[in-house]
C-alpha positions in Angstrom: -0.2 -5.7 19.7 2.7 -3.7 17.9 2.1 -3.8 14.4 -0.6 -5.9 12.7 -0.9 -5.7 8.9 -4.5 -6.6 7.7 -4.8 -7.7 3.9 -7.5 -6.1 2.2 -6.2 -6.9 -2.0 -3.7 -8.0 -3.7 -5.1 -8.1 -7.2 -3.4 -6.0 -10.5 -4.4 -4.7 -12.3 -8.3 -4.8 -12.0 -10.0 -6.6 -9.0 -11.5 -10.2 -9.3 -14.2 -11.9 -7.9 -13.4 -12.2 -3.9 -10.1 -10.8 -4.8 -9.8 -6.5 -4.5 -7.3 -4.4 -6.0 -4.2 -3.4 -3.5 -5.1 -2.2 0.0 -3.9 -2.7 3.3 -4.9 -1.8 7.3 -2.7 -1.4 9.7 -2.9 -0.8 13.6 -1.0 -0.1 16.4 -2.2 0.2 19.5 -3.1 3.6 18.7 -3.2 4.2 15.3 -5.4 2.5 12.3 -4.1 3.5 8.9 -5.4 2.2 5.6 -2.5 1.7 2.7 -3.4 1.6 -1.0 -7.7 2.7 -1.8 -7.3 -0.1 -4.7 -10.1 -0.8 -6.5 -12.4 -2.6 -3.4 -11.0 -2.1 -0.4 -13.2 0.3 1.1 -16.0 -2.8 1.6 -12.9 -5.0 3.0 -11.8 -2.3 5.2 -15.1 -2.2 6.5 -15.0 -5.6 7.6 -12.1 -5.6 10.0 -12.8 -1.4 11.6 -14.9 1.7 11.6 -13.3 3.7 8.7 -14.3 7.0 10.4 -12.0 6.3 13.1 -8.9 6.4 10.8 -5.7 8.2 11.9 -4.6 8.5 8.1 -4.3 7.3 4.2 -1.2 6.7 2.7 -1.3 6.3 -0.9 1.6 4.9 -2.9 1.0 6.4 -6.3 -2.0 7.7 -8.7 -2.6 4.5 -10.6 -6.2 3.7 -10.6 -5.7 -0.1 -8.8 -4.5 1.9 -5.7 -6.5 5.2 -5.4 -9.6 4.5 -6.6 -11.8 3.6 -3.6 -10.9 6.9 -2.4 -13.9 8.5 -4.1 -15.8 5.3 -2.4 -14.6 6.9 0.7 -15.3 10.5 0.4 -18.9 9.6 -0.9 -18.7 7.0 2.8 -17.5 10.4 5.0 -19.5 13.2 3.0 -22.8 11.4 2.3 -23.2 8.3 3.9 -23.0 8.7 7.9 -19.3 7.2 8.4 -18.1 10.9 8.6 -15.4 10.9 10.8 -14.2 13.5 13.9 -12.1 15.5 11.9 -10.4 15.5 8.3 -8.6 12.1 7.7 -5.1 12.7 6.5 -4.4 11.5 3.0 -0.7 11.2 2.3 0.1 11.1 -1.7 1.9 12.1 -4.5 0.7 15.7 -5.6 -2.4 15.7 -7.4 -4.3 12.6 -5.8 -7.3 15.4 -4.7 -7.6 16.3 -8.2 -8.6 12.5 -9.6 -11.8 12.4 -7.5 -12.9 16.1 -8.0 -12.3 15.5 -11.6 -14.4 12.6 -11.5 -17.4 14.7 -9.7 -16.9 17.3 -12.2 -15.5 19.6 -9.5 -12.1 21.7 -11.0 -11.3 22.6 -7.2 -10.7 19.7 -4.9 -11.1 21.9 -2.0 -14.5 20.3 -0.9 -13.1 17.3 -0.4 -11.3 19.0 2.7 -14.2 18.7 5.2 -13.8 14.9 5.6 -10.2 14.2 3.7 -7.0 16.3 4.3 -4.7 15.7 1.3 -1.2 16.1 2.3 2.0 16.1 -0.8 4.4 13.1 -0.1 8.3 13.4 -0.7 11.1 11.4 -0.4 11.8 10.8 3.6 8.7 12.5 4.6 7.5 11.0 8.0 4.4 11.1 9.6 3.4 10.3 13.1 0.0 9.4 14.6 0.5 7.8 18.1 2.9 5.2 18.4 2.8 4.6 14.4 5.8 6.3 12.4 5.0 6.4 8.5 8.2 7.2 6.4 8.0 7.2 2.4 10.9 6.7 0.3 10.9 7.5 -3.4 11.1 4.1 -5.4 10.9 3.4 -9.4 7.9 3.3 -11.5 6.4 5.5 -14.7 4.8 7.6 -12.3 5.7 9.6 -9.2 6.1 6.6 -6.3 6.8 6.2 -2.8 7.4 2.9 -0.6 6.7 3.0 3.0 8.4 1.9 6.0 5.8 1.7 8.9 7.3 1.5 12.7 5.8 1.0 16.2 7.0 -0.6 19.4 10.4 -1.4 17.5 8.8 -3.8 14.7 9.2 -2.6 10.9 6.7 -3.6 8.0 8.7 -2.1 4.6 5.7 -1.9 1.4 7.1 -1.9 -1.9 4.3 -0.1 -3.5 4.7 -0.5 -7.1 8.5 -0.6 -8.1 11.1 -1.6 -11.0 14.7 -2.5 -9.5 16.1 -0.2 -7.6 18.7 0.5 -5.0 16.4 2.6 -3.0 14.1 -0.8 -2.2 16.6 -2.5 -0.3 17.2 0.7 1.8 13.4 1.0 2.5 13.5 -2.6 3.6 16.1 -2.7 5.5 15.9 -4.2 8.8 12.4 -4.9 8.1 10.5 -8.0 10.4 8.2 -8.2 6.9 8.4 -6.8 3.7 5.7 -7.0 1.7 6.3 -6.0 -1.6 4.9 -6.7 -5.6 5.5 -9.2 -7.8 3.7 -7.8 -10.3 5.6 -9.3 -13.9 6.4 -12.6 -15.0 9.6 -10.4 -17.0 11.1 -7.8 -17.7 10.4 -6.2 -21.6 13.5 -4.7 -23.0 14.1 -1.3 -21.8 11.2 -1.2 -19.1 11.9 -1.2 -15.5 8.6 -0.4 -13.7 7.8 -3.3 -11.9 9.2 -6.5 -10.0 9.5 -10.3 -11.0 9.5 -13.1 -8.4 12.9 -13.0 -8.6 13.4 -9.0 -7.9 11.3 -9.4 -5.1 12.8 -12.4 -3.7 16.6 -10.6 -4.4 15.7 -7.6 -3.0 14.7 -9.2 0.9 18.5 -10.8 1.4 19.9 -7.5 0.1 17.5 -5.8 2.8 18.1 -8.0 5.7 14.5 -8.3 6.0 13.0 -11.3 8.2 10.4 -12.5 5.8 8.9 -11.9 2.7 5.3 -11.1 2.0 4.4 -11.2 -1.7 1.4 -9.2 -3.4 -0.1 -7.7 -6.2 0.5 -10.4 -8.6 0.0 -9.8 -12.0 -2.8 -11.5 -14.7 0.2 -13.4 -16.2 1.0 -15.5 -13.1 0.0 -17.3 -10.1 0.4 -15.7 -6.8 1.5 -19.0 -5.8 3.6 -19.8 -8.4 5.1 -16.0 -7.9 5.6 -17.0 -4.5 7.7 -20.1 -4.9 10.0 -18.2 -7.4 10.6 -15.4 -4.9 11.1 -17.8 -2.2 14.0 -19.2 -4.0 15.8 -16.2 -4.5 15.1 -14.9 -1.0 16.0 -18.6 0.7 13.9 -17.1 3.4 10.5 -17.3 5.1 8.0 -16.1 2.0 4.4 -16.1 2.4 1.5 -15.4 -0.2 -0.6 -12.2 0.9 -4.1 -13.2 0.9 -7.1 -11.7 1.1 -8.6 -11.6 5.1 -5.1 -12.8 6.1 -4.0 -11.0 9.4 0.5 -10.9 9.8 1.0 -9.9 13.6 4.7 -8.5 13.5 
Protein backbone atom coordinates (compact mmCIF):
# COMPACT_ATOMS: atom_id res chain seq x y z
CA UNK A 1 0.00 0.00 0.00
CA UNK A 2 0.81 3.81 -0.51
CA UNK A 3 -1.45 5.69 1.39
CA UNK A 4 -4.43 4.27 3.27
CA UNK A 5 -6.72 6.70 5.22
CA UNK A 6 -8.55 4.87 8.05
CA UNK A 7 -11.83 6.75 9.44
CA UNK A 8 -11.90 6.79 13.05
CA UNK A 9 -15.05 10.03 13.45
CA UNK A 10 -16.59 12.23 11.73
CA UNK A 11 -19.00 13.63 14.24
CA UNK A 12 -19.17 17.82 15.40
CA UNK A 13 -19.39 18.89 17.54
CA UNK A 14 -19.73 16.22 20.37
CA UNK A 15 -19.54 12.36 19.58
CA UNK A 16 -22.71 10.14 19.14
CA UNK A 17 -23.53 6.82 19.91
CA UNK A 18 -21.19 4.53 17.34
CA UNK A 19 -20.23 7.88 15.87
CA UNK A 20 -16.68 9.67 17.53
CA UNK A 21 -15.66 13.08 17.20
CA UNK A 22 -12.98 13.80 14.19
CA UNK A 23 -10.03 11.44 13.92
CA UNK A 24 -8.20 9.70 11.36
CA UNK A 25 -5.16 6.90 10.79
CA UNK A 26 -3.07 6.83 8.28
CA UNK A 27 -0.25 4.40 7.03
CA UNK A 28 2.24 3.98 4.67
CA UNK A 29 4.23 1.36 4.42
CA UNK A 30 6.28 2.76 6.98
CA UNK A 31 4.68 5.23 8.88
CA UNK A 32 1.19 5.09 11.06
CA UNK A 33 0.10 8.57 12.02
CA UNK A 34 -3.21 9.38 13.81
CA UNK A 35 -4.99 12.86 12.64
CA UNK A 36 -7.37 14.68 14.88
CA UNK A 37 -7.59 13.08 19.05
CA UNK A 38 -11.52 14.04 18.67
CA UNK A 39 -13.53 13.09 21.29
CA UNK A 40 -13.25 8.90 20.85
CA UNK A 41 -10.89 8.01 18.77
CA UNK A 42 -8.41 6.67 20.93
CA UNK A 43 -10.83 3.36 21.38
CA UNK A 44 -11.30 3.41 17.36
CA UNK A 45 -7.69 3.80 16.80
CA UNK A 46 -7.23 0.90 18.89
CA UNK A 47 -9.20 -1.24 16.73
CA UNK A 48 -7.34 -1.00 13.44
CA UNK A 49 -3.16 -0.65 15.24
CA UNK A 50 -1.03 -0.73 18.31
CA UNK A 51 -1.08 3.03 19.26
CA UNK A 52 2.41 2.68 20.87
CA UNK A 53 3.84 2.01 17.54
CA UNK A 54 2.86 5.51 16.25
CA UNK A 55 5.37 7.51 14.10
CA UNK A 56 3.38 10.86 15.02
CA UNK A 57 0.04 13.15 15.94
CA UNK A 58 -0.92 15.80 13.97
CA UNK A 59 -3.43 17.98 15.37
CA UNK A 60 -5.39 20.44 13.36
CA UNK A 61 -6.39 22.94 15.96
CA UNK A 62 -7.26 23.21 19.95
CA UNK A 63 -10.97 22.70 19.75
CA UNK A 64 -12.11 20.16 22.18
CA UNK A 65 -13.84 17.70 19.25
CA UNK A 66 -10.24 17.31 17.88
CA UNK A 67 -7.76 17.22 20.82
CA UNK A 68 -9.38 15.71 23.39
CA UNK A 69 -8.57 12.03 23.39
CA UNK A 70 -5.08 13.19 23.69
CA UNK A 71 -5.29 13.08 27.50
CA UNK A 72 -6.94 9.47 26.71
CA UNK A 73 -3.68 8.79 25.22
CA UNK A 74 -1.11 10.08 27.59
CA UNK A 75 -3.09 8.33 30.42
CA UNK A 76 -2.79 4.97 27.56
CA UNK A 77 1.30 5.65 27.26
CA UNK A 78 2.11 6.92 30.92
CA UNK A 79 -0.18 4.52 32.98
CA UNK A 80 -1.68 1.95 31.07
CA UNK A 81 1.11 -0.38 29.44
CA UNK A 82 0.74 0.93 25.65
CA UNK A 83 3.87 3.09 26.39
CA UNK A 84 5.58 3.35 23.38
CA UNK A 85 9.62 3.13 22.28
CA UNK A 86 10.24 6.67 22.46
CA UNK A 87 8.20 10.06 22.68
CA UNK A 88 5.47 10.21 19.97
CA UNK A 89 5.63 13.40 18.13
CA UNK A 90 2.61 15.63 18.51
CA UNK A 91 2.39 18.27 15.79
CA UNK A 92 -0.01 21.33 16.89
CA UNK A 93 -0.78 24.74 17.21
CA UNK A 94 1.25 26.25 20.27
CA UNK A 95 -0.23 25.53 23.43
CA UNK A 96 -1.89 21.94 22.76
CA UNK A 97 0.52 20.50 25.87
CA UNK A 98 -0.92 23.01 28.01
CA UNK A 99 -4.86 21.70 27.70
CA UNK A 100 -4.03 18.26 29.21
CA UNK A 101 -1.62 19.48 31.97
CA UNK A 102 -4.24 21.98 32.75
CA UNK A 103 -6.76 19.40 32.99
CA UNK A 104 -4.37 17.21 35.55
CA UNK A 105 -3.76 20.24 37.47
CA UNK A 106 -0.18 20.36 36.28
CA UNK A 107 0.94 24.30 35.28
CA UNK A 108 4.06 22.69 33.41
CA UNK A 109 3.33 20.28 30.58
CA UNK A 110 6.80 19.12 30.74
CA UNK A 111 5.82 15.58 32.16
CA UNK A 112 3.90 14.83 29.38
CA UNK A 113 7.41 14.73 27.45
CA UNK A 114 8.37 11.09 28.49
CA UNK A 115 5.71 9.50 26.18
CA UNK A 116 4.44 12.67 23.95
CA UNK A 117 6.78 15.14 22.19
CA UNK A 118 4.78 18.24 21.42
CA UNK A 119 6.19 19.99 18.51
CA UNK A 120 4.68 24.06 17.33
CA UNK A 121 3.01 23.80 13.84
CA UNK A 122 3.38 26.79 11.20
CA UNK A 123 2.39 27.55 7.98
CA UNK A 124 4.46 25.08 5.48
CA UNK A 125 6.07 23.19 8.16
CA UNK A 126 6.76 19.52 6.96
CA UNK A 127 7.42 16.63 8.64
CA UNK A 128 8.91 13.32 7.58
CA UNK A 129 8.71 9.84 9.08
CA UNK A 130 9.62 7.16 6.42
CA UNK A 131 8.15 7.37 3.29
CA UNK A 132 5.19 9.75 4.80
CA UNK A 133 5.64 13.62 4.09
CA UNK A 134 3.21 15.72 6.49
CA UNK A 135 2.98 19.47 5.29
CA UNK A 136 0.45 21.91 7.21
CA UNK A 137 -0.89 24.95 5.60
CA UNK A 138 -2.54 27.72 7.63
CA UNK A 139 -6.42 27.75 6.75
CA UNK A 140 -9.39 29.92 8.28
CA UNK A 141 -11.13 29.39 11.43
CA UNK A 142 -11.59 31.48 15.04
CA UNK A 143 -8.68 29.81 16.27
CA UNK A 144 -5.12 29.11 15.12
CA UNK A 145 -5.60 26.25 12.18
CA UNK A 146 -3.71 24.20 9.96
CA UNK A 147 -4.82 21.76 6.94
CA UNK A 148 -2.62 18.94 5.92
CA UNK A 149 -1.41 17.61 2.83
CA UNK A 150 -0.13 14.00 3.51
CA UNK A 151 2.28 12.31 0.65
CA UNK A 152 3.85 8.92 0.08
CA UNK A 153 4.71 6.90 -3.06
CA UNK A 154 3.37 9.87 -5.18
CA UNK A 155 -0.42 9.77 -3.91
CA UNK A 156 -1.82 12.99 -1.95
CA UNK A 157 -4.68 12.90 0.71
CA UNK A 158 -5.31 17.04 1.37
CA UNK A 159 -7.56 17.33 5.15
CA UNK A 160 -9.34 20.40 5.49
CA UNK A 161 -9.36 20.44 9.25
CA UNK A 162 -11.81 22.88 10.27
CA UNK A 163 -12.03 25.86 7.70
CA UNK A 164 -14.23 29.03 6.50
CA UNK A 165 -13.61 29.89 2.67
CA UNK A 166 -10.49 30.51 1.84
CA UNK A 167 -8.00 30.69 -1.01
CA UNK A 168 -5.38 28.82 0.88
CA UNK A 169 -7.88 25.43 0.80
CA UNK A 170 -7.66 25.07 -2.78
CA UNK A 171 -3.86 25.36 -2.61
CA UNK A 172 -3.68 22.63 0.12
CA UNK A 173 -5.76 20.50 -2.11
CA UNK A 174 -4.40 20.82 -5.02
CA UNK A 175 -3.50 17.84 -6.98
CA UNK A 176 -4.92 15.86 -4.29
CA UNK A 177 -6.11 11.86 -5.30
CA UNK A 178 -8.78 12.65 -2.09
CA UNK A 179 -9.60 15.47 -0.18
CA UNK A 180 -11.28 15.00 2.63
CA UNK A 181 -12.50 17.91 4.10
CA UNK A 182 -15.71 19.45 6.58
CA UNK A 183 -18.92 20.20 5.84
CA UNK A 184 -19.63 21.31 9.03
CA UNK A 185 -22.67 24.22 8.44
CA UNK A 186 -25.87 24.06 6.66
CA UNK A 187 -25.02 28.35 6.12
CA UNK A 188 -23.20 30.88 6.52
CA UNK A 189 -24.43 33.66 9.49
CA UNK A 190 -23.76 37.12 8.48
CA UNK A 191 -20.30 38.12 9.06
CA UNK A 192 -18.95 34.58 10.18
CA UNK A 193 -16.68 32.62 8.04
CA UNK A 194 -15.32 29.71 10.21
CA UNK A 195 -16.55 26.84 8.60
CA UNK A 196 -17.73 25.08 5.25
CA UNK A 197 -21.23 24.32 3.71
CA UNK A 198 -21.80 21.40 1.25
CA UNK A 199 -21.42 23.76 -1.20
CA UNK A 200 -17.83 25.23 -0.09
CA UNK A 201 -16.70 21.98 0.14
CA UNK A 202 -17.94 20.74 -3.05
CA UNK A 203 -16.49 24.28 -4.79
CA UNK A 204 -13.43 24.08 -3.27
CA UNK A 205 -12.42 20.24 -4.92
CA UNK A 206 -12.86 21.55 -8.87
CA UNK A 207 -10.91 24.69 -7.80
CA UNK A 208 -8.24 22.21 -6.37
CA UNK A 209 -8.05 19.66 -9.09
CA UNK A 210 -8.58 17.16 -6.63
CA UNK A 211 -9.74 13.49 -7.84
CA UNK A 212 -12.50 12.89 -5.35
CA UNK A 213 -14.10 14.31 -2.54
CA UNK A 214 -14.34 12.80 0.93
CA UNK A 215 -16.85 14.67 3.21
CA UNK A 216 -16.72 14.79 7.18
CA UNK A 217 -17.48 16.27 10.20
CA UNK A 218 -20.93 17.15 9.52
CA UNK A 219 -22.62 19.33 11.67
CA UNK A 220 -25.99 18.59 14.15
CA UNK A 221 -28.01 20.65 11.63
CA UNK A 222 -27.62 18.25 8.71
CA UNK A 223 -27.34 14.89 7.39
CA UNK A 224 -24.02 13.64 6.38
CA UNK A 225 -25.77 12.26 3.48
CA UNK A 226 -27.74 14.94 2.61
CA UNK A 227 -24.30 17.19 3.04
CA UNK A 228 -22.95 14.83 0.81
CA UNK A 229 -25.35 15.08 -2.10
CA UNK A 230 -25.14 18.99 -1.94
CA UNK A 231 -21.25 18.87 -2.21
CA UNK A 232 -21.41 16.44 -4.87
CA UNK A 233 -23.26 18.81 -6.93
CA UNK A 234 -21.01 21.53 -6.71
CA UNK A 235 -17.94 19.35 -7.07
CA UNK A 236 -19.68 17.20 -10.28
CA UNK A 237 -17.17 14.76 -9.12
CA UNK A 238 -16.62 11.46 -7.30
CA UNK A 239 -17.99 12.40 -3.48
CA UNK A 240 -18.17 9.91 -0.91
CA UNK A 241 -19.51 10.12 2.81
CA UNK A 242 -16.67 9.40 5.46
CA UNK A 243 -17.87 6.81 7.71
CA UNK A 244 -16.93 5.44 10.61
CA UNK A 245 -14.60 1.92 10.09
CA UNK A 246 -14.46 2.93 6.40
CA UNK A 247 -10.89 2.24 4.94
CA UNK A 248 -9.95 4.78 1.33
CA UNK A 249 -6.82 3.06 -0.21
CA UNK A 250 -5.33 5.99 -2.40
Amino acid sequence: MSLTLTVLGTASPHPAPGRSCSGHLLRTESATGWLGAGTGTFAELQRHTDPARLSAIWISHLHADHTADLLAAFYAFAYGGLTPPAPIPVYAPQGCAERPAAFLGRPDPGFLGGVLDFRPLSDGHTAHHGDLVLTSRALTHDVEAYGLRAESGGRVLAYSGDSGPCPALAELARGADLFLCEADIDAHREGEQVHLTPEDAGAAAPAAGAGELLVTHVGPTLAPESATARAAAAFGGPTRTAREGAVHRL
